[in-house]
C-alpha positions as CSV (number, residue, x, y, z in Angstrom):
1,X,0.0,0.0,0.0
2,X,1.3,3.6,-1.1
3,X,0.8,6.1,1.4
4,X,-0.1,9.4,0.2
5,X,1.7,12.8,1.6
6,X,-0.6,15.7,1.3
7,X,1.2,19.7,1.9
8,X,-1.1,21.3,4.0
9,X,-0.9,25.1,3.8
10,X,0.0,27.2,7.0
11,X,-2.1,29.3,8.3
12,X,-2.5,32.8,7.7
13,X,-1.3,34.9,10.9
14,X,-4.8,36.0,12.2
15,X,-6.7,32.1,12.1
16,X,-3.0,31.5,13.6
17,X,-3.8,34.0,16.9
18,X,-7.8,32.8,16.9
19,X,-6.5,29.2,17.4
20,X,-4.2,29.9,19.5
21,X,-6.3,32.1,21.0
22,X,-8.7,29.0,21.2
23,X,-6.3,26.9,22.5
24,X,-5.1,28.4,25.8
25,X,-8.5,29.6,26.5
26,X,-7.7,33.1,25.6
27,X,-9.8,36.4,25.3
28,X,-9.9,39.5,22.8
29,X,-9.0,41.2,26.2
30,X,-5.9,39.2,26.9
31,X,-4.8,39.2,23.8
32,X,-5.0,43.2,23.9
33,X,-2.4,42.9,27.4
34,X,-0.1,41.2,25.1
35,X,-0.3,43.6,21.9
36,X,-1.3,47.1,24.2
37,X,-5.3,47.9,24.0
38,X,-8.2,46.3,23.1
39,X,-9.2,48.4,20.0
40,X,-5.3,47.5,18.6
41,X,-6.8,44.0,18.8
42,X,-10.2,45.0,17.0
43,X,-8.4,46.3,14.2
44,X,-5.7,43.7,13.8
45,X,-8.9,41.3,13.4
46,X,-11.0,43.8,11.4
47,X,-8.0,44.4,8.8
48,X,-7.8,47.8,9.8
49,X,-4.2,47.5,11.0
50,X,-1.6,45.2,10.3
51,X,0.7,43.3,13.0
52,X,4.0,44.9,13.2
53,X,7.5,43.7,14.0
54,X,7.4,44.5,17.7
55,X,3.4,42.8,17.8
56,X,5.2,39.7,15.8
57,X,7.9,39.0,18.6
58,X,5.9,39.9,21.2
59,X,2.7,36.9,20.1
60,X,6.0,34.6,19.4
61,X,6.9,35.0,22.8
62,X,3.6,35.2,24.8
63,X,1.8,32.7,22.4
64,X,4.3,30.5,21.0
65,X,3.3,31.3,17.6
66,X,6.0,30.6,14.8
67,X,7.5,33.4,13.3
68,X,7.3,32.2,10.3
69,X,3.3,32.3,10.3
70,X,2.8,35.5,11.6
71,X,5.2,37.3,9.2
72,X,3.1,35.9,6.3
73,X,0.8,38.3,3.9
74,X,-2.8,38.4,4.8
């Protein structure tokens, strides 16, 4: 029997945070203590405002997120 490899994408940075997010249990309101307000975190997930380098390190740290997901285009 042939086993069969499929390439699954990874994930763009924001479904990245929600399942993280999801994961530890998290809130909109403790992600904002990690990235500085709450209305920072409404528009990261509105698409109003992108994540910056310091917001990148700082959800690679906190969350454990790879850098290499939240530095993709979204």
């Amino acid at each position: 029997m042939k086993t069969k490899n499929f390439i699954i994408d990874a994930p763009d940075p924001l479904e990245a945070i929600k399942f993280r997010m999801e994961q530890q249990g998290l809130f909109n309101r403790d992600l904002a203590a990690i990235l500085g307000s709450k209305s920072r975190v409404s528009d990261i997930f509105c698409n109003t405002r992108k994540l910056n380098l310091k917001m990148i390190r700082k959800l690679n740290e906190e969350l454990n997120i790879p850098l290499e997901t939240l530095v993709k285009e979204y």
